[in-house]
N, C-alpha and C positions, 0 to 999 in steps of 0.2 A: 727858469727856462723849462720850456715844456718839453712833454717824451719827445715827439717829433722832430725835433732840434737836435737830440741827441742822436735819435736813431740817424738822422742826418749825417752827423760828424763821423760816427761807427761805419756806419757806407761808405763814407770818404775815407775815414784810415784803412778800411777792408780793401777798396781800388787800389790805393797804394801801395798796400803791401801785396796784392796780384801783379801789378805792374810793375814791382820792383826786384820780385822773385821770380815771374814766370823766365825758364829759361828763355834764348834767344838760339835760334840756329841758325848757322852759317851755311846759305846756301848758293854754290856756284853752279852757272849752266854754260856748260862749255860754248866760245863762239867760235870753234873749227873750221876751217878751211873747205869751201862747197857745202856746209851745212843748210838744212832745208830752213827756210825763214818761217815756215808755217811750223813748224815742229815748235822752234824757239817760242814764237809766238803764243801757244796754246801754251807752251809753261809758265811763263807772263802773265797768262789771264788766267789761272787756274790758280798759282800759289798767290799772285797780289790777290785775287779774290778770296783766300783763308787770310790773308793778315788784314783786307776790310771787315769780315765776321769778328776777329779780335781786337779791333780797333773797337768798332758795334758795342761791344760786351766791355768796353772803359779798360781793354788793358792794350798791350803795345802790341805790334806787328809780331807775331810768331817766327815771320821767317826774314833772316836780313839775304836780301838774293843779290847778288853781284853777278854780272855779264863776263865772264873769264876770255881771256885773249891773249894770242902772243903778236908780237909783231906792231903791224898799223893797231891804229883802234877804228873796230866796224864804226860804219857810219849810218845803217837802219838803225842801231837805238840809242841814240842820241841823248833820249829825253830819260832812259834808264843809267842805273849804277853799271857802269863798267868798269874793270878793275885787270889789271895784267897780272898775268898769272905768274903768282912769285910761292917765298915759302910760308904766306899764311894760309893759316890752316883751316880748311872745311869742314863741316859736318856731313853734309849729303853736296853730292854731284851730280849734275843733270849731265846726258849726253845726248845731244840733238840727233835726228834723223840726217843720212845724208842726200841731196839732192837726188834726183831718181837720174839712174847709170852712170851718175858719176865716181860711183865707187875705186872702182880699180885705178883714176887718177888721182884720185882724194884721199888716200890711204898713205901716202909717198910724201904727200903735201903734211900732213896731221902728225910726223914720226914725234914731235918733239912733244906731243904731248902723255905721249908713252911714261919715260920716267916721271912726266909729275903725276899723273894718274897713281902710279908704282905706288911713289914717295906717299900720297893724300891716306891712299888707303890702309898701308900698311902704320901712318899716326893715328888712326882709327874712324878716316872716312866714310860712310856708304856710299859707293857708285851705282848710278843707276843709266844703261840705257834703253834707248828705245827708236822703236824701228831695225833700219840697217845702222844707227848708232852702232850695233849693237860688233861692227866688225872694227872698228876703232878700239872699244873693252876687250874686243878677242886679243888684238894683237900686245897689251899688255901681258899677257900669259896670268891674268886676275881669273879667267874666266874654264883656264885648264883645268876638266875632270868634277866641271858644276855642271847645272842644267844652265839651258838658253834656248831663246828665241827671236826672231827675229821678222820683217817682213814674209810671209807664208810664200812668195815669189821670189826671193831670196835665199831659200833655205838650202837649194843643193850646192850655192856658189859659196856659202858661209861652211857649212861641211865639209866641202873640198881645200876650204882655205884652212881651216882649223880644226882638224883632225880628234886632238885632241879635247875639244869640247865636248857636251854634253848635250847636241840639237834635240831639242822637242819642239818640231814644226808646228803640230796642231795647238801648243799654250801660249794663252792670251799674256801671261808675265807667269816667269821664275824669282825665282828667292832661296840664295843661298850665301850663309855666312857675311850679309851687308853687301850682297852683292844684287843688284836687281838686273834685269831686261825685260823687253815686251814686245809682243809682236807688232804689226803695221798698222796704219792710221790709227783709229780712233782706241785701238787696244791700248794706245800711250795715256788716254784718259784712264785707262783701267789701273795702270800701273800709278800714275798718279794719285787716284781714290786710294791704294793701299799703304801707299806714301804718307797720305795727309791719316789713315788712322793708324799707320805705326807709329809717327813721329808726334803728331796730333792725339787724338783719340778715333773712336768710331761714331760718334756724336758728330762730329767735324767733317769725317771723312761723308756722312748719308747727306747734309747738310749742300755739301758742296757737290756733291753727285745728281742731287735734284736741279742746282742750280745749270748745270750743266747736259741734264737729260742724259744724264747715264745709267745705263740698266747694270747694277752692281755683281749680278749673276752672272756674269758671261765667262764660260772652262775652256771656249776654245777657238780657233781661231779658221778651221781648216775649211770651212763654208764658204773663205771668202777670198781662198786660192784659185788660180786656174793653172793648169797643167799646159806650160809653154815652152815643151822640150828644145833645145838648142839643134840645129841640124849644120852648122856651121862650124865644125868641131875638126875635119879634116880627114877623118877616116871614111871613104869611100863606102865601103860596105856597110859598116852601120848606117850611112845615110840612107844607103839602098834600101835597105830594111824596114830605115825608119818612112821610108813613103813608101812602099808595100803595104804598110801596118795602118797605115793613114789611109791607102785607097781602099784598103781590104776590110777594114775592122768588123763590118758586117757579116764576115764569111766564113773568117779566117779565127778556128779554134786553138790549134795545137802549131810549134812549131814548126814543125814539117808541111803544116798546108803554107805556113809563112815564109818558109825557105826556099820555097819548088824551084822560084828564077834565080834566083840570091846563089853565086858561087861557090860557095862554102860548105864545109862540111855544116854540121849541128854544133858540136864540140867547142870550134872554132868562131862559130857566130856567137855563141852565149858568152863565151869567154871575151871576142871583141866588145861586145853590144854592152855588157855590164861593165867590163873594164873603162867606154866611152861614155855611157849614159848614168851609170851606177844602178840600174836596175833590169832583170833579165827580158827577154823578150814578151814573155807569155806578160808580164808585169805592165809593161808599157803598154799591150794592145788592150789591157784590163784600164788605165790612166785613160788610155783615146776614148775608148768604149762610155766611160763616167765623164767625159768633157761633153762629148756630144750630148748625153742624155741630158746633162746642167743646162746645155744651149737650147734645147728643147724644152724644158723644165720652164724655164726663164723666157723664149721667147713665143710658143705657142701653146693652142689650147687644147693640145693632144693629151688619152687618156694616159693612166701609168700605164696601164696594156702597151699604148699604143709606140709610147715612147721605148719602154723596153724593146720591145721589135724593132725597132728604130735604131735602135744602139748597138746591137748583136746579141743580145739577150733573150733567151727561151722559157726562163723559170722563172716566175715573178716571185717567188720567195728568194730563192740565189740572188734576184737583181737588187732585192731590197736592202738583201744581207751585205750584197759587197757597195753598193751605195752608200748607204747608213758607214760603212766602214772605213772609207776614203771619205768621205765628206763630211760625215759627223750628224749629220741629221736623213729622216728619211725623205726620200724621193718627192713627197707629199708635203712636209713640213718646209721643202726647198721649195718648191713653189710658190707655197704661199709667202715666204721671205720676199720671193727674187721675181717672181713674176710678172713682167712688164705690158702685158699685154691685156688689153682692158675689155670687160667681158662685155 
């Protein structure tokens, strides 16, 4: 028999023993109660897309994904593995995004997945969420005294809910002790690329990054925040304030040009305003001041001069500074990101 014959048979016993050794991981994506379909769905197309690359290269699907459930079984995925969530045991956990505002009734509806959550991790699970998944992980008490992240427009109602977390609004994904989270939309791709090269490699993870047009760089998320204070909160005077703040922001430096109509001592406004908004006055008219300037940024072809004047701003080095500070990139680099307006 000739070389070729042989180096043949060598190739074929090498696949096999690839295919017979590589591990296998057990991967469940939670199918919760109000869960976003689209969230589910990109992790669908993202991890079956690394076990077609490994199918590719002659050995077996790297990830066995099951659709977890309690209760009915969903009827969107039909054509995938669903599986009710009992006591076998996982490797990695997806946690889906929750439908947008349905949080506060979806949380009451999801208790029971608490203890299994508990139970997976502490047999040596990773959990991961993403988006506002990320308030389902909080109410396990997994995520007490870690970092986290979560939708960058969600961030004060996750803070307030859970005290005891570790919020970093502006990170695109956290990673502590097998525990992930990630901020909103497309950031849940980001947390997924780190997924496929912990569990995977980094071969794997660039691979599937390209597939998907993901820019594997990205530290932060706060570019793609908007500042959408709640004025619906019940306290009279802080509302007052808060539209003072919003007619005035042009004008209005210091508290006391902010308070002139507003009944209240000084003392007593900061103490309401921050006790109801969680941040002081001076703070908030600084938020209006950088929304407006974003909206300008974004919607016309005004200079940075001009939008600074625009916003209540005097010193274009200050405006740059506290721009670049709240929003993560400068006034100029937003632009060119977000600018909608065709020259």
């Amino acid at each position: 028999m000739g070389k070729s014959h042989y180096e043949g048979v060598f190739k074929t016993i090498y696949f096999i023993f690839v295919y017979q050794n590589q591990p296998i991981m057990k991967l469940g994506i939670l199918i919760q109660k109000e869960h976003r379909l689209l969230s589910v769905a990109a992790m669908l197309d993202v991890f079956e897309t690394v076990n077609r690359f490994y199918k590719e290269q002659n050995s077996h699907p790297f990830f066995d994904i099951s659709l977890l459930y309690f209760g009915e079984a969903p009827k969107s995925f039909l054509e995938h593995k669903l599986e009710k969530a009992d006591e076998n045991h996982f490797d990695l956990i997806l946690i889906p995004a929750f439908k947008q505002d349905s949080i506060p009734d979806a949380l009451p509806m999801n208790k029971q997945w608490i203890p299994w959550l508990q139970h997976q991790y502490f047999e040596g699970a990773s959990v991961a969420s993403f988006c506002t998944g990320a308030f389902l992980l909080a109410m396990t008490g997994l995520l007490d005294g870690k970092p986290a992240t979560t939708h960058i427009n969600a961030e004060k109602a996750f803070a307030d809910a859970f005290p005891d977390v570790n919020i970093q609004a502006d990170a695109v994904i956290t990673e502590d002790s097998r525990i992930y989270t990630s901020g909103g939309a497309t950031n849940s791709f980001h947390l997924m690329m780190r997924l496929i090269e912990t569990f995977c490699n980094r071969k794997m993870a660039v691979k599937t990054a390209k597939i998907f047009s993901i820019d594997l760089d990205r530290k932060q998320q706060t570019y793609f925040g908007s500042f959408t204070p709640s004025e619906d909160h019940g306290d009279d005077l802080v509302k007052q304030t808060q539209l003072v703040i919003k007619k005035n922001f042009k004008e209005a430096n210091t508290i006391e040009e902010i308070i002139t109509d507003v009944p209240s001592s000084r003392r007593n406004l900061v103490r309401r305003f921050k006790s109801v908004t969680g941040i002081t006055p001076i703070e908030y008219l600084q938020k209006i001041r950088i929304e407006a300037a974003k909206q300008l940024l974004e919607q016309s072809r005004q200079s940075i001069m001009e939008v600074m004047l625009e916003s209540g701003y005097n010193d274009l080095k200050s405006f740059r500074a506290l721009f670049k500070k709240n929003v993560g990139m400068t006034p100029t680099a937003y632009r060119e990101k977000f600018n909608s307006v065709v020259a």
